[in-house]
C-alpha positions in Angstrom: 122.4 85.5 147.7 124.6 86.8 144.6 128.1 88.4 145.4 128.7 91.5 143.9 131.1 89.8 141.6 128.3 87.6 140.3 125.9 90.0 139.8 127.8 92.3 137.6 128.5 89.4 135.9 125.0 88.3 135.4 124.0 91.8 134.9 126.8 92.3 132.0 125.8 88.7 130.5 121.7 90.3 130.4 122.6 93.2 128.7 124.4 91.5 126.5 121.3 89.1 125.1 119.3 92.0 125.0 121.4 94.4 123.4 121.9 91.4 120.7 118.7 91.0 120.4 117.7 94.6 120.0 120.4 94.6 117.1 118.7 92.1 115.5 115.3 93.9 115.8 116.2 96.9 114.2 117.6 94.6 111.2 114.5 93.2 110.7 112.5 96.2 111.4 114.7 98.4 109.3 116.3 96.1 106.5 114.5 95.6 103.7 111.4 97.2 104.4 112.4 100.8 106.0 110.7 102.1 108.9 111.8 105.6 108.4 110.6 107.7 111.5 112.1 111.6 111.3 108.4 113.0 111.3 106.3 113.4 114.2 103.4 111.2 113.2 105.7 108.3 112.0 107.5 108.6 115.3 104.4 108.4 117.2 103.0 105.4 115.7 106.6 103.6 116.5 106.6 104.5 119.8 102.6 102.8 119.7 104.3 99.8 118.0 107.1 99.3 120.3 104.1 99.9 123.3 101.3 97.6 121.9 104.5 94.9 120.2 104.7 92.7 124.1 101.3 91.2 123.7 99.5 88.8 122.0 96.2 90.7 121.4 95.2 91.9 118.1 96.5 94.8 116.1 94.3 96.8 113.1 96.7 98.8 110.8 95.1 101.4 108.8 95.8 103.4 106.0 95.8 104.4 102.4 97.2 102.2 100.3 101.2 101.8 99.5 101.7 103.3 103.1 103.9 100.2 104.0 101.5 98.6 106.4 102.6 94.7 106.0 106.4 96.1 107.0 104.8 97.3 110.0 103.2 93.9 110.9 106.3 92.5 110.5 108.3 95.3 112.7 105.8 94.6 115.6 106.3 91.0 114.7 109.9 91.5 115.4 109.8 93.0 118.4 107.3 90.5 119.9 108.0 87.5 122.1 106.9 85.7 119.0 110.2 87.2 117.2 111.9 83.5 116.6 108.4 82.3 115.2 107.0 82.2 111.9 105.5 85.7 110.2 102.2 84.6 107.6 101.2 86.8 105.9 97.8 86.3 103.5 96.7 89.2 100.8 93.2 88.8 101.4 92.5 91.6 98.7 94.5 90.1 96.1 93.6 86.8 96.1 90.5 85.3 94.4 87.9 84.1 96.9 87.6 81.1 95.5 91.1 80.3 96.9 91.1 82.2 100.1 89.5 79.8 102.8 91.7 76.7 101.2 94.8 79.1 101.9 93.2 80.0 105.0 92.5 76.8 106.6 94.1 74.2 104.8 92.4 71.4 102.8 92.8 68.2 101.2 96.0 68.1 98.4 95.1 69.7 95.0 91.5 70.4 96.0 91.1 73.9 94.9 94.4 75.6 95.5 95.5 75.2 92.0 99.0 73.5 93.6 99.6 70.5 95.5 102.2 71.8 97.7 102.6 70.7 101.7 101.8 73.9 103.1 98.7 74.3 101.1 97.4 71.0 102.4 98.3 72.6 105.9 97.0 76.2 105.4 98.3 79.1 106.5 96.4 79.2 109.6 98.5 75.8 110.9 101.8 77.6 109.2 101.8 80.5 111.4 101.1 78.4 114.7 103.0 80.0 117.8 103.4 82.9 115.6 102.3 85.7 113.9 99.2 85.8 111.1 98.9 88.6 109.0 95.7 89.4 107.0 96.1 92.2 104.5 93.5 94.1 103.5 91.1 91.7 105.5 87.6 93.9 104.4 87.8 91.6 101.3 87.4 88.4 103.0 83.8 87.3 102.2 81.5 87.0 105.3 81.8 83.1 105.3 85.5 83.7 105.0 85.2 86.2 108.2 83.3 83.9 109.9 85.9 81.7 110.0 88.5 84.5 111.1 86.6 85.2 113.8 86.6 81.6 114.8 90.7 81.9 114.9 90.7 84.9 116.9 87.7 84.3 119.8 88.4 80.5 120.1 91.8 80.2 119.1 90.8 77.0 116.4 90.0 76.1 112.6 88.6 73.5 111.1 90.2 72.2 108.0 88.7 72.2 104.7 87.0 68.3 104.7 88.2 67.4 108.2 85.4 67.4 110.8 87.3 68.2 114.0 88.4 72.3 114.8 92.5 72.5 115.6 94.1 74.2 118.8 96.3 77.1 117.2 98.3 79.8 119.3 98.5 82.8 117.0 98.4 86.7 116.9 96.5 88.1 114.2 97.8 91.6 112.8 95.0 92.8 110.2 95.4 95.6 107.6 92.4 97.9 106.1 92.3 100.3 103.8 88.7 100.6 104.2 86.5 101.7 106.6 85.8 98.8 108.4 83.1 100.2 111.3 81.6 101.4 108.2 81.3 98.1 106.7 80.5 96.3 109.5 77.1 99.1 110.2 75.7 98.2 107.0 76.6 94.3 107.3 79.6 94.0 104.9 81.9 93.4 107.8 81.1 90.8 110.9 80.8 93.3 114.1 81.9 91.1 116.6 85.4 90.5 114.1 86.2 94.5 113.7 85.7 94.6 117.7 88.0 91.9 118.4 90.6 92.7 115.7 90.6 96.3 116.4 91.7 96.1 120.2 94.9 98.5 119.3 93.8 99.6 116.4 97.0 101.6 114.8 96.5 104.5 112.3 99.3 105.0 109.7 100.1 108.3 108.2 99.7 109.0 104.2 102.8 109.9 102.9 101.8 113.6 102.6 101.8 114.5 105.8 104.9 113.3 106.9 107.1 115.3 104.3 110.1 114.9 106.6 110.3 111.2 105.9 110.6 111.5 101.6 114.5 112.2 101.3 114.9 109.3 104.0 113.0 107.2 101.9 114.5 108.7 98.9 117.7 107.7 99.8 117.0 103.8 101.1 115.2 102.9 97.2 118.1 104.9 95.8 120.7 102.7 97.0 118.5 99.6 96.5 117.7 100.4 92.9 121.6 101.5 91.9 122.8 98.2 93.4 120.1 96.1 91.7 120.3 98.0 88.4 124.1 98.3 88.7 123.8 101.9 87.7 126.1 104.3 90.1 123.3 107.0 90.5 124.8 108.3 94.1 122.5 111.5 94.3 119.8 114.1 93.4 119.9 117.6 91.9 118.3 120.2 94.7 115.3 121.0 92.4 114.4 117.4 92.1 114.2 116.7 95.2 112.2 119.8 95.9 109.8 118.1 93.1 109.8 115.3 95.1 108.9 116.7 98.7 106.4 118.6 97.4 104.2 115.8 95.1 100.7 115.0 96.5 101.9 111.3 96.9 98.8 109.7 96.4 100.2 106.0 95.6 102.4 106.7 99.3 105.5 104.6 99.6 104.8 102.5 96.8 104.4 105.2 94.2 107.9 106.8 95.3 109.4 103.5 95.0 108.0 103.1 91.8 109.3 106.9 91.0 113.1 106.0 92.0 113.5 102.9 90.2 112.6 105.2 87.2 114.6 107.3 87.4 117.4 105.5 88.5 117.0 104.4 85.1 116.3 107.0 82.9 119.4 109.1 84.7 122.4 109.9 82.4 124.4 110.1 84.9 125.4 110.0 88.7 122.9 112.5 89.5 119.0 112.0 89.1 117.6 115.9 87.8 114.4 116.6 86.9 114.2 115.4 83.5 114.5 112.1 85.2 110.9 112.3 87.1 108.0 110.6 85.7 106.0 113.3 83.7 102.8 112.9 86.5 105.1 114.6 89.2 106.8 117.0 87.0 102.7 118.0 86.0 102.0 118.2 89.4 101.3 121.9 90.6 104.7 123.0 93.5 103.9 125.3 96.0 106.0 128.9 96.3 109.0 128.3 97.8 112.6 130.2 98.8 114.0 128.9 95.2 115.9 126.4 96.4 118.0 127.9 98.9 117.4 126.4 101.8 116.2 122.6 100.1 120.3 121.7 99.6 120.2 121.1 103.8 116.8 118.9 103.8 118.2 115.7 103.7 120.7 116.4 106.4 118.2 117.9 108.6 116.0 114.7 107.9 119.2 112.3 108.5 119.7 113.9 111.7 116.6 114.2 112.5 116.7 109.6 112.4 119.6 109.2 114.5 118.6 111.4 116.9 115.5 109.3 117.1 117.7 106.1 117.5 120.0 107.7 119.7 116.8 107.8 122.0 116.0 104.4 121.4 119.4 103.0 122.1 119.5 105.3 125.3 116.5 103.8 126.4 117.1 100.6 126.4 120.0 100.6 127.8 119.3 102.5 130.9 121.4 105.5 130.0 124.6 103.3 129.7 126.2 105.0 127.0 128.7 102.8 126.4 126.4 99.8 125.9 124.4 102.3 123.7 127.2 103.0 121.5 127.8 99.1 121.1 123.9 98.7 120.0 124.9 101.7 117.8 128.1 100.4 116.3 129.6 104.2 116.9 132.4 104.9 119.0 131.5 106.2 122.7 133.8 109.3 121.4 131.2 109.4 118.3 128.1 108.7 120.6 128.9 112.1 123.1 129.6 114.2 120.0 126.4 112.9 118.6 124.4 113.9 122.0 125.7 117.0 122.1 125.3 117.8 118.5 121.8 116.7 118.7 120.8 118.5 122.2 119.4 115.3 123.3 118.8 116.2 126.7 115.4 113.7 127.7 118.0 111.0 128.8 117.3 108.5 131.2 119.7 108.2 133.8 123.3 107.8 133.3 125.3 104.6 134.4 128.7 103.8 133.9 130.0 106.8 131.9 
């Protein structure tokens, strides 16, 4: 039996691992592909991620695309046992199907690939081995191609491109659709049995219209990417800009307002990015009635409260209530952290220990 000495000891030493590796998590999850949760729906599908990230069954991401769905694979990635292990990921939509099952599988050196490269020869199947396998847009895959997906994820082999024996592999597959895959697979463009198996959690991500409160987050992240990679000191937007910006239909998602900042980042004269600035398809886009601006000069504060709070939560969580550990995951004062709590009204806090 443990003295008490001991087992604070061992206790401090736990929190310690985990609270490191919960820092490193939201690095990956959040570094340079943004998981920017201060809307409802985007918070809901976290909070599914985080739920579904602990086992090895498969995950379906849909939604339109440009909605970010391979940083998501690689957030629940992340936050998977399978965290230290290798994240594949193959574009099954992008590349030409004469090259996919060679990619796929692996096959003999400069047979088809178009390189004669070791992990070619090994596939990407073999690459991702005690990891994590992402397909992208897996609805292109052909149904030979699927076939052979299916093999992976029911009896956990492959057979290599001019070998004649199947391979033991350990992997989680993480598939992505912008299509309608139970569509597909009623009228035999996609194998049944595959869209069962692959879409055990299947995970629905939001356009980026409908979660409006995410924009200025998102704003801000490829803002300070594009100035530092541009070396241009744009540090802000003009209020009526920005309002152009909440407003657009968004129909290209994340990548589209990506595309839009790096843009303007250029075009700007400047410090400050104004309307002249944005890409003559949003500035022809039709803006609803609003106050005139008035109250648009406070949206990006609300939204960047709106985020910490959210991983004020988080940090709370997962450490029990232990606010000072919380702070630590944080890197805030415990001063800063009560402030924040109180500023916030965060009052769905698990117990507290020590402070």
């Amino acid at each position: 039996m443990l003295s008490p000495v001991l087992r604070r000891a061992s206790e401090r030493e736990r929190l310690l691992r985990r609270n490191d590796l919960l820092r490193r998590d939201i690095r990956r999850a959040t570094g340079d592909r943004p998981i920017i949760a201060a809307s409802e729906p985007m918070i809901e599908l976290l909070e599914e991620m985080e739920r579904v990230a602990g086992f090895k069954t498969c995950v379906l991401l849909v939604g339109e695309t440009g909605t970010g769905k391979e940083g998501l694979a690689r957030a629940i990635h992340a936050q998977s046992p399978r965290r230290h292990q290798p994240f594949v990921a193959l574009h099954c939509g992008s590349t030409p199907e004469t090259v996919l099952e060679g990619r796929l599988l692996g096959q003999p050196l400069g047979a088809g690939t178009g390189t004669g490269t070791e992990s070619a020869r090994r596939g990407l199947a073999a690459e991702a081995d005690g990891g994590t396998l992402f397909l992208d847009e897996i609805g292109g895959l052909s149904t030979e191609t699927q076939t052979k997906v299916l093999q992976i994820v029911k009896e956990e082999e492959f057979q290599p491109i001019g070998e004649s024996k199947s391979r033991r592999i350990d992997v989680r597959v993480i598939a992505a659709s912008s299509r309608d895959l139970a569509a597909d697979a009623a009228v035999g463009r996609f194998l049944p049995e595959l869209h069962a198996r692959i879409s055990a959690h299947r995970l629905n991500v939001p356009p980026l219209r409908t979660r409006r409160k995410d924009i200025p987050l998102l704003f801000d992240h490829y803002l300070a990417h594009f100035r530092n990679s541009l070396g241009k000191p744009v540090h802000s937007i003009a209020d009526d800009a920005l309002e152009r910006i909440v407003q657009h239909s968004w129909p290209g998602n994340n990548r589209e307002l990506q595309n839009l900042v790096e843009r303007a980042v250029m075009r700007a004269e400047g410090t400050r990015i104004v309307v002249k600035d944005l890409s003559r398809d949003l500035l022809n886009d039709p803006v609803e009635p609003s106050d005139g601006g008035r109250n648009h000069d406070f949206v990006l504060k609300r939204a960047r409260k709106a985020f910490e709070a959210t991983f004020i939560r988080r940090a709370l969580r997962a450490t029990n209530g232990n606010r000072t550990h919380a702070a630590k995951l944080l890197d805030i004062s415990h001063r800063a952290l009560l402030y924040k709590i109180k500023e916030f009204r965060i009052r769905d806090l698990p117990p507290v220990s020590n402070r």
